[in-house]
N, C-alpha and C positions, 0 to 999 in steps of 0.2 A: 617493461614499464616505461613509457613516455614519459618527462616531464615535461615541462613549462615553465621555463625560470630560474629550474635548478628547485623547483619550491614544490608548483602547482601539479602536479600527477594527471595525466586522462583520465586515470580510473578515477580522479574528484573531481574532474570537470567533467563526468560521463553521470556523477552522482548529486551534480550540483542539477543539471539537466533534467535527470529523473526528478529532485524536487522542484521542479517551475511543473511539467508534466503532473506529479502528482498533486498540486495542488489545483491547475486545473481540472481535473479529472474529478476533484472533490467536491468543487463548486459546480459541474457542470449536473452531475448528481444530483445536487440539490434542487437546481432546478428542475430536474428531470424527475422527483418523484412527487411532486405537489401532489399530485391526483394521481398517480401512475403510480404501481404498486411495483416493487424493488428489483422482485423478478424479473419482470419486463425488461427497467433495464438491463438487470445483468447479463440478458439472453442476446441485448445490441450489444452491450460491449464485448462479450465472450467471439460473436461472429464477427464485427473484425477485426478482433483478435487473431480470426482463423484466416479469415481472407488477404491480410495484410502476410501473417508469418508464415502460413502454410509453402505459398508457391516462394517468396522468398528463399525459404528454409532449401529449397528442391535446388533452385537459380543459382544460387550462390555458394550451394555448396552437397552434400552426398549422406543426408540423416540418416541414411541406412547402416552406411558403412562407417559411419562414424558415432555409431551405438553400441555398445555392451550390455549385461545383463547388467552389472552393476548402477552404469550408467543412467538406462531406460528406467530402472526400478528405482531412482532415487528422484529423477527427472517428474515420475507419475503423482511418486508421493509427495513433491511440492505441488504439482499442481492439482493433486485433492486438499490438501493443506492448507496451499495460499489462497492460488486462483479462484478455489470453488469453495470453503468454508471458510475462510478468511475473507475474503470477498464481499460474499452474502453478507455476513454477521455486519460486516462496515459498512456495504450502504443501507442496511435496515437503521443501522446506527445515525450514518448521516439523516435520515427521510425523520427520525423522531428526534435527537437534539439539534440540530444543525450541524455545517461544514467546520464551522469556527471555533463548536468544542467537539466533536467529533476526530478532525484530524489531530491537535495539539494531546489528547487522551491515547490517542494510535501513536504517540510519539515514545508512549513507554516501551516499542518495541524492543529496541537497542538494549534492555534491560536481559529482557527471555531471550534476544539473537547472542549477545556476547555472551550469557551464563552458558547457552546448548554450545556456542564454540570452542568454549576452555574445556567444554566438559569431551566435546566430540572429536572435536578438530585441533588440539591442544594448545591454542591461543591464547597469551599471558594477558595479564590484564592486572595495570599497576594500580597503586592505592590511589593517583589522582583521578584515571579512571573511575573508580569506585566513587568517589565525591561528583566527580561531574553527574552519575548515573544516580545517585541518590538528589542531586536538583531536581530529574526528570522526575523524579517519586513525587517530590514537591510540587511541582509543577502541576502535574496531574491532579494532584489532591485537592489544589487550591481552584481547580478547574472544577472537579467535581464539585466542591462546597458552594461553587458559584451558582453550579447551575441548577443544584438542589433548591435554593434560596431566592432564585428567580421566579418572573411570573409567567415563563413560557411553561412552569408545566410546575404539581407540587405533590409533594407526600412520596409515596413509595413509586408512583409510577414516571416520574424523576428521574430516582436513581435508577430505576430498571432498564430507562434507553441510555443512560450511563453505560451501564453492561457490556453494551455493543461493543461498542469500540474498546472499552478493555480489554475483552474476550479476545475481539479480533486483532488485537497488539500482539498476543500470545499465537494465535496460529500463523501469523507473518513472523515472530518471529522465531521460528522454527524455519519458515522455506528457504534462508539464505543458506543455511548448512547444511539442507538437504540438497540444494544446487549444487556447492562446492565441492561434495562430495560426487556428482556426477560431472563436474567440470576436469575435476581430479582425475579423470579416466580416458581426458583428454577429447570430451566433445565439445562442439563450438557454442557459441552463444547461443546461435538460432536454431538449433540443433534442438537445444535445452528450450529455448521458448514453446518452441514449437510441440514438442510432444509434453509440458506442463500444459500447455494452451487447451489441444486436442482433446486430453484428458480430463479437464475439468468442462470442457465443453458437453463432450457425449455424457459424461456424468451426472450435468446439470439439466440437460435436456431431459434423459434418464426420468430423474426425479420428478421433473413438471407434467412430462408425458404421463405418469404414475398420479400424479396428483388432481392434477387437473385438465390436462390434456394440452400437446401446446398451440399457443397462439396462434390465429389468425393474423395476416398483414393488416386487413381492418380493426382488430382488437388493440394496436398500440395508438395511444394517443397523439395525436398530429400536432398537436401545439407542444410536446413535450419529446416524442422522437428525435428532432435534431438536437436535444441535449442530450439525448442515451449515446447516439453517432457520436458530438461531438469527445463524448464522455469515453466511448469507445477507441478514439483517434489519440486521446492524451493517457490511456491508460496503454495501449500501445508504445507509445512514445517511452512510457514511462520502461516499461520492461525492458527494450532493447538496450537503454540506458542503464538502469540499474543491475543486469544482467553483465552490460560491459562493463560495469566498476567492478562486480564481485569476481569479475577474470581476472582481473589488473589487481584490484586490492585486499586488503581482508575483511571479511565479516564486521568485524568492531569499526573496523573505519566506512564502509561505506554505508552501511545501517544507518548510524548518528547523524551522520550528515545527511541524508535522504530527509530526516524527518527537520529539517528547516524548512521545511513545507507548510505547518500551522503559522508560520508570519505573515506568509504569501495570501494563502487562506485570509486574515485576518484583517491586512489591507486590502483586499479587495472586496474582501467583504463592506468593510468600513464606504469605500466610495463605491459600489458599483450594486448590493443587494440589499433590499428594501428590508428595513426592521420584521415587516411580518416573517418577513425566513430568516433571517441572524442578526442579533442581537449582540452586537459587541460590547461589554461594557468592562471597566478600567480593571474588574477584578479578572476578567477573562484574559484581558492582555498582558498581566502581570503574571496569569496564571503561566500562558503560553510564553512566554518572555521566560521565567525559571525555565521549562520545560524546555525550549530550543537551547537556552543556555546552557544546561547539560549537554545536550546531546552534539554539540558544538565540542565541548568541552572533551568529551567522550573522545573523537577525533582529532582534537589537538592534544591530549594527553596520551594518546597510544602508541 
């Protein structure tokens, strides 16, 4: 492990990175599904994904020989887990409530990531712990209540794009321990991206092939493609990142801190997207304020 300081860790400056990256990646979403339906992007972001990690993975280093059964079969099941039904569910999430309650609700992940730790990976986890991670409960709630009560959307079909992103909280958090455990068998980072990437790639293809058949290059929207790209280049960003904290650190600390990502979201939303896509208002920020305040906490308590 590197520090910085004596204080600061790579593996938290590799996790502070992933959240600028993921918070990008949430707004660029947003934009990208005005009229474009969710799929679409996730089929630019999933490709490259591939394009970027694939020959990487090759150049820099020997996936082959640096795979195991153990390894590959924990590698896969993150990336059906995160990449491809964690994924989905998040930005079907973002396209119906916005980025700005969307991300800070995904921030209950650290909750599902540290419990599968202690339970999988035998990871302590002290009583202030526990308090910071009951903020994020708060957090979230007060988020949800907000947005129940708002006038972007009312009654039941409300809380149902709530859903999203909770659901999708839950199968992210699961993919960090299903990594560590193929990290644990001593493959490299890109190693590990690379065949989660692949994998939920042919998968998702898979499905839409099955579905509906896939897209034509004509069928993706021109106004709305360079945000699937650029949504693709910061969800990249984000993995090599966050991939390199969970090498370096543990599960409970680079989880919480990733998710200071709904502030970023939050300001930029405030100066930079028009009220008709997100709507910031003072209970949202208070919401996301508890919620990052945990998960802050989570990490300085560990």
């Amino acid at each position: 492990m590197t520090a910085a300081g004596g204080v600061v860790t790579l593996g938290i400056l590799l996790a502070v990175l992933a959240a600028v990256a993921a918070a990008s990646q949430s707004l660029s979403i947003r934009y990208g599904t005005v009229t474009s339906d969710t799929a679409d992007a996730l089929l630019v972001v999933m490709g490259v994904n591939v394009v970027v990690l694939l020959p990487a993975a090759f150049l820099l280093g020997d996936p082959i020989a640096d795979l195991n059964l153990t390894s590959f079969v924990s590698f896969t099941a993150a990336g059906l887990v995160g990449t491809l039904i964690g994924r989905a569910v998040y930005f079907e999430g973002i396209k119906r409530i916005g980025s700005s309650r969307a991300e800070p609700i995904k921030a209950s992940q650290p909750l599902h990531a540290t419990l599968i730790a202690v339970l999988v990976l035998g990871e302590v986890v002290t009583p202030g712990h526990m308090l910071a991670m009951l903020a994020i409960v708060a957090g979230v709630a007060m988020i949800t209540y907000e947005h129940g009560r708002s006038s972007n959307g009312g009654g039941d079909a409300s809380y149902v794009g709530v859903a999203f992103p909770v659901v999708a909280a839950i199968f992210f958090g699961l993919e960090p321990t299903l990594a560590k455990l193929g990290f644990a068998e001593g493959a490299a980072v890109l190693t590990g991206l690379t065949v989660k990437t692949v994998t939920a790639g042919v998968g998702f293809m898979a499905y839409v092939w099955w579905k509906r058949g896939l897209p034509r290059a004509g069928d993706f929207d021109r106004g709305e493609l360079p945000w699937h790209v650029a949504a693709g280049v910061a969800n990249t960003t984000f993995m090599l990142a966050y991939y390199g904290a969970l090498e370096l650190e543990r599960v409970s600390v680079v989880v919480p801190l990733v998710q200071s990502s709904p502030l970023l979201v939050i300001v930029l939303s405030m100066l930079f997207v028009s009220d008709d896509l997100e709507r910031v208002t003072p209970r949202l920020i208070v919401g996301a304020l508890v919620a990052v305040a945990g998960a802050v906490g989570v990490t300085l308590l560990s």
